[in-house]
N, C-alpha and C positions, 0 to 999 in steps of 0.2 A: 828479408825486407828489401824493395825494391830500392836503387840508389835513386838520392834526387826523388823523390814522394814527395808530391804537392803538397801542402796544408795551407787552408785560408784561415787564416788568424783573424779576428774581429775587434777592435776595442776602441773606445773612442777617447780614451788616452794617449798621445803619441809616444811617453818615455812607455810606456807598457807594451807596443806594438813594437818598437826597437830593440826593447830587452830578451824578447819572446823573440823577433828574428834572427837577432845574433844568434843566438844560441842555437836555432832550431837550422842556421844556416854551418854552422860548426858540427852540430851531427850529422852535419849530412845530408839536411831536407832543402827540400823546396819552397819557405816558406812565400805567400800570397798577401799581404800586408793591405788591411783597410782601418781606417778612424770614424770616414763614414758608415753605417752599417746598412744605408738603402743601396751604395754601391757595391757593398759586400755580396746582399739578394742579387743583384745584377750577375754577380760572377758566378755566382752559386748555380744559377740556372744557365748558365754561357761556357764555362769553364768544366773541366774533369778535377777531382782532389781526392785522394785518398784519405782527408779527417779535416776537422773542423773546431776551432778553436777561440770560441769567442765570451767575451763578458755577458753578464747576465742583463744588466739595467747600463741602459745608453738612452741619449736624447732621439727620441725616433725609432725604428724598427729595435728591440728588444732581443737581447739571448734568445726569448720564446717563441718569437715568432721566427728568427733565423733556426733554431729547431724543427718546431712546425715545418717550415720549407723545405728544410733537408729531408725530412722524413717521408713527404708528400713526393718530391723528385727525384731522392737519391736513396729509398728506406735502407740499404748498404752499407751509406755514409756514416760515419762514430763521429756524434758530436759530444765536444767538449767544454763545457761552461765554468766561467771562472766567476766565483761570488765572493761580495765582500765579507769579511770574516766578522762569523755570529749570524750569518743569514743559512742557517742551517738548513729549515724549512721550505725556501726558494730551492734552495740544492734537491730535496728531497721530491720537488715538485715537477723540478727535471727532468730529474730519473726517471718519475712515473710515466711524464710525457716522451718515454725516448732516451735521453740524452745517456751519452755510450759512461762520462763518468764527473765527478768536478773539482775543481780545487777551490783553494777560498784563498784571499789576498790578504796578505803580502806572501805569493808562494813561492815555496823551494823550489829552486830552481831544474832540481835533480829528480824532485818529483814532477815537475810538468813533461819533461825529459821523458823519464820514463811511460807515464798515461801517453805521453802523445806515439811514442813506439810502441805500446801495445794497440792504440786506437789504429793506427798505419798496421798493423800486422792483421788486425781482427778485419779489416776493409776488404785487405787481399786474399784473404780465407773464407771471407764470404761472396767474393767474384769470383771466385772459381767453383764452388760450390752450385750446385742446380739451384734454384730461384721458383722455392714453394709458390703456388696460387692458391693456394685456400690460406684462408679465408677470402670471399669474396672481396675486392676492391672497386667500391663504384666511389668517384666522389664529384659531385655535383655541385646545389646548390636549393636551399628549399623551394619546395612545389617545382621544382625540374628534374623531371623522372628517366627521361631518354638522352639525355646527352651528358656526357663525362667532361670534366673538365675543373681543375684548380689552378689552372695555370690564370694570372689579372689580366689579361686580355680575353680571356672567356668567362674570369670575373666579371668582367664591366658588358661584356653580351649578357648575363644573366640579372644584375643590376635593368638594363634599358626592359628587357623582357618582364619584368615584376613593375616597371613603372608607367610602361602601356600597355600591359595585358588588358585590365579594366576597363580600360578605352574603349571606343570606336576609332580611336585616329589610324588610318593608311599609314602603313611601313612595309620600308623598300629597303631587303634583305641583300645585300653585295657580297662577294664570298666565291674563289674560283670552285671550281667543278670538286665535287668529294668532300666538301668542307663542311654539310649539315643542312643548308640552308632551310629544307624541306622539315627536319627536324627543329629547326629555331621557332619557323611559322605556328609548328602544330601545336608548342608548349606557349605558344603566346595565345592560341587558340583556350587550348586548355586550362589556360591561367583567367580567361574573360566569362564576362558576364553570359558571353554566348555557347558554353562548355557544352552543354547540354540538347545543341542546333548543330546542325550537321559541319565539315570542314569539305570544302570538295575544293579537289586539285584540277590543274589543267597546266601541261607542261606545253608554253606557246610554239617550241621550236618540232613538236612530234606532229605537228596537226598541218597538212597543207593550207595555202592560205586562203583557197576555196572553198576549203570549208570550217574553217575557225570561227565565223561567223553563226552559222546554225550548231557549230558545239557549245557557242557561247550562250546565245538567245533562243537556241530551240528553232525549231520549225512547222508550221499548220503541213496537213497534209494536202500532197499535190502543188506545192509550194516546188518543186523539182522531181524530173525523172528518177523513180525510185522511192520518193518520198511516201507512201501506201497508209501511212497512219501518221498523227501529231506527236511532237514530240518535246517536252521541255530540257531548254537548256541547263546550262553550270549556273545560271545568277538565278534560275527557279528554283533551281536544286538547295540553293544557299541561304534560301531564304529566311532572316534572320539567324544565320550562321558569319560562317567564313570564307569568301572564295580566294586561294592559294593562287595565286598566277606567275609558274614557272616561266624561267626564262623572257621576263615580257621585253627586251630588248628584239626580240625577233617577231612580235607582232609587226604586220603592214601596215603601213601610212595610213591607207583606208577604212583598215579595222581599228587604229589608233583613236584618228576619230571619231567613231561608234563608240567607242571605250571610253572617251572624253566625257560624252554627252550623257551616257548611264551613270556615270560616278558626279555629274551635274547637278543630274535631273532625278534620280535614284529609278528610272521606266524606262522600258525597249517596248519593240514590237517582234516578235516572232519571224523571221524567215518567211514569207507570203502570207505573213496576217494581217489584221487590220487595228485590231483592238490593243493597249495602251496595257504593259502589265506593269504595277510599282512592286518594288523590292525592297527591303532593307538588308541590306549586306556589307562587310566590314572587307574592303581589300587588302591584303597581304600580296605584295609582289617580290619576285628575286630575278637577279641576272649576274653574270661572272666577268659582262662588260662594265666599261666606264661608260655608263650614260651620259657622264655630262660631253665625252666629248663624241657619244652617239648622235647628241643633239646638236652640237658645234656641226659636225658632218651630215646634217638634214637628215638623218636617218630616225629620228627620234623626236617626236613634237614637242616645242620647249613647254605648252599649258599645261599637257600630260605629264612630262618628266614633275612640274612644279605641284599636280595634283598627286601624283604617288609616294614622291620622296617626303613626304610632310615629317615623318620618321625613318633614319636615315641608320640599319644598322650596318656594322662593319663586321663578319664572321672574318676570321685569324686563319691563314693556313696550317697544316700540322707543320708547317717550319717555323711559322713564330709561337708556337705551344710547344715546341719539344718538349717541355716538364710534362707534358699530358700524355707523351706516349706508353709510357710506365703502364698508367692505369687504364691508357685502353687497351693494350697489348692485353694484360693479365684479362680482364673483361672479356675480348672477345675469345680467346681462346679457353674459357671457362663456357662461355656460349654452345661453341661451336662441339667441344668437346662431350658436352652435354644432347644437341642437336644429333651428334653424329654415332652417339652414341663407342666415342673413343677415348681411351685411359691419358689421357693426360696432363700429367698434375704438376709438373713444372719445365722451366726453363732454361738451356745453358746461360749464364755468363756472359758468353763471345756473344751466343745467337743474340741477347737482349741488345747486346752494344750496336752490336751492325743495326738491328732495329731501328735504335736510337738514333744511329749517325747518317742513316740514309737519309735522301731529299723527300721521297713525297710527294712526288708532282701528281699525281690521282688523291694525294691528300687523305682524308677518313677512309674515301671508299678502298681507295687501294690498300690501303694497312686492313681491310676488314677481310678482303678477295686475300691476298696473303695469306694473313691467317688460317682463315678457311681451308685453303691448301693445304697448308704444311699439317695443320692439327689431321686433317684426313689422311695424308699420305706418309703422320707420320708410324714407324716399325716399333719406337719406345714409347716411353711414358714421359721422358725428356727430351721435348724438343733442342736441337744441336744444329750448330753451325750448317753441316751438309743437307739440313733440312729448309734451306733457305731455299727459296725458286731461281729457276737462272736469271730471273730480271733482275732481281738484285744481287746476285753472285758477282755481275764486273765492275759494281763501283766498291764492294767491301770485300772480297775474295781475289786482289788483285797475282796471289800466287797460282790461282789458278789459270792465267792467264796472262801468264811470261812476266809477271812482273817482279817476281823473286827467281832464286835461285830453287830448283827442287832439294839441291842438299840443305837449305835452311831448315826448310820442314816447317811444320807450322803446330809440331803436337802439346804446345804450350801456350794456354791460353791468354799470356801475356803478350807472347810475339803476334798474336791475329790482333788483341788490340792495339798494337802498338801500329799494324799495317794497317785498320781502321783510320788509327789518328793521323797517320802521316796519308792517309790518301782522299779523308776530313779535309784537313787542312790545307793542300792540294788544290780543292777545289772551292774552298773557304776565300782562300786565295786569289784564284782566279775568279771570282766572282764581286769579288771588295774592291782587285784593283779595275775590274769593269766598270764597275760605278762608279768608281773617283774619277775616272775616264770622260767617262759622259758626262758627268758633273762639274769637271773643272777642278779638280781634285777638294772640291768641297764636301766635308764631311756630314753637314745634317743634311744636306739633301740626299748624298747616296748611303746615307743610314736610312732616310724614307723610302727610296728604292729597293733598298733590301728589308725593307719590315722592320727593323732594328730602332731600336732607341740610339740618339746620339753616344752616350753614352757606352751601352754597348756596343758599336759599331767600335770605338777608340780601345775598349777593352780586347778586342778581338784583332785589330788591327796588332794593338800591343803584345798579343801572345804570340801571333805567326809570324812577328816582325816585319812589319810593313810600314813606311816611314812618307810622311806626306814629304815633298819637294825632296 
């Protein structure tokens, strides 16, 4: 058993969180000590632990739902529930749902001891073991069929989605490049009255801006050189549907405009025509910009911005979902695997960790292109560390690239995550103390700069040792 093993302890009894760390800090461990249990979920999704140790019944988040969590971000982790004695039943109900085993209070002390080193041993025997995909793992949220996601920041996207779907009201999708956006519109599509009416997309930034105009409204023919027949645009196309409008921070001023007055007046006129066409069509727009300070800098009409934002959603990078990589990891490479017609049925360990610990800056799509690769190019059935691509290979394979010694070696799959965590937090680092930087060493704001809950930003802060003043 590894020395120093984290365990997060839960209880919202203090003398019960003291009694449990002593002890668990005289064996040896690492114990993680909370009384509240919504900051325990905090650390649960922020933190690595080797087992999990918490009460059953607390004011506010529950034993069961801190189960549930684990299960959902960590299915590895052995969680441990402590019930009051004669709640046989709750215990039993645990079990079903998960939980690795329980004790009942007022317990021996010897016995917590013990479950909690088998729970720590049974952690490390199952990270090192290849990482099944079958059974399928999709986890979503109802009537949302194409985008994964349990982590409460794409709870609360799937929440806004189910309470304007029905609508006609305009929503204005924010979200940098690879994050879904195109995928949020379509289930808000799919979710409305208009299910049934067409969805047509138009991405503003692939269209020169000569002719975005006749993509948008069509054009009569002889209307321009070339033009040989009529032709209807995207808001004909839409009619009484959906028209999706990609990247609309890169529409022209001039076509902004245009754009103002159809979303008015609900009628355009065709590219060299004469006659007056009405529409009824529902806009969904997105951009990876801040419009508002689009608009601040003239680049973006303020009537427009205040006609499209009327629904304002916020999609989450895959850096503040990390609990969501799990499940789309396992997803796409059942996909692809499938797709490509290649034998691959699970996962190293290592490989899922570096996964986990990478940044993401291409976001979904790049975890998807990834995949893609390795599941194609990979030789076994278990995908493994070496099957990583080089763009990811120099931020979590730092031995390959002087940054260890070649006598360390790396043929134990504890010492690559242990070179993961310190080259993690490395840059964890560099990146916290930037914000406090800019910030004035104020913490909620460069918790808002990094995505980060206050709260977690202080969690995190407190693990790598970073100390304001």
């Amino acid at each position: 058993m590894s020395s120093g093993a984290r365990v997060l302890v839960v209880d919202d009894e203090k003398n019960i969180t003291l009694v449990i760390q002593a002890m668990l800090q005289k064996a040896g461990f690492d114990p993680v000590v909370f009384n509240d249990p919504k900051l325990a979920l905090e650390a649960l999704e922020e933190e690595e632990f080797l087992a999990v140790v918490t009460d059953l019944y607390m004011p506010g988040p529950g034993g069961m739902e801190i189960l549930a969590r684990a299960k959902t971000t960590h299915p590895e982790l052995p969680v441990v529930v402590i019930t009051a004695f004669g709640s046989v039943e709750s215990a039993v109900q645990a079990l079903k749902s998960g939980a690795f085993d329980f004790i009942t209070k007022p317990f021996d002390q010897t016995e917590l001891l013990n479950v909690v080193t088998k729970a720590v041993q049974t952690c490390e025997a199952r990270r090192r073991e290849p990482i099944a995909l079958l059974p399928e793992v999709v986890v979503s949220a109802p009537g949302i069929s194409s985008i994964i996601g349990a982590s409460a920041p794409m709870q609360d996207v799937f929440k806004v989605i189910a309470k304007i779907a029905p609508s006609s009201s305009t929503a204005m999708i924010y979200g940098e490049s690879g994050t879904g956006k195109e995928l949020v519109a379509m289930e808000i599509h799919r979710n409305s009255l208009r299910a049934r009416k067409p969805f047509v997309k138009i991405n503003c930034a692939a269209i020169p801006a000569m002719l975005i105009e006749s993509e948008l409204f069509g054009y009569e023919r002889g209307a321009f050189t070339g033009a040989v027949t009529s032709k209807p645009g995207r808001f004909e196309l839409a009619h009484e549907g959906t028209l999706f409008l990609d990247e609309v921070a890169e529409m022209p001023l001039e076509m902004q405009v245009k754009l103002l007055r159809v979303l008015q007046e609900q009628e355009f006129t065709r590219v060299g025509g004469l006659s007056t066409i009405r529409v009824d069509v529902r806009i969904i727009t997105a951009t990876n910009k801040d419009l508002e300070g689009e608009v601040r800098s003239g680049r973006f009409r303020e009537d427009l911005f205040y006609r499209l934002n009327v629904v304002p959603i916020r999609l989450p990078s895959l850096r503040e979902r990390r609990e969501d990589i799990d499940a789309l990891v396992r997803y796409f490479i059942q996909q692809f695997a499938e797709k490509l017609k290649v034998k691959v049925t699970s996962i190293e360990p290592a490989c899922f960790e570096a996964l986990r610990a990478y940044a993401w800056p291409g976001n979904i799509r790049q975890l998807e292109n990834v995949l893609e690769r390795m599941v194609l190019m990979a030789d076994e059935p278990v995908l493994r560390v070496q099957d990583l691509p080089e763009e990811i290979r120099p931020a979590h394979l730092p031995l390959l690239h002087g940054a260890g010694t070649p006598e360390a070696g790396i043929d134990e799959p504890a010492s690559f995550k242990e070179i993961v965590r310190q080259r993690t937090q490395s840059v964890e680092r560099e990146l916290i103390e930037k914000a406090l930087e800019e910030t004035g060493g104020n913490v909620t704001r460069a918790a808002e700069k990094l995505g980060l809950s206050r709260k977690g930003l202080q969690l995190k802060m407190r693990e790598i040792g970073i100390r304001r003043g």
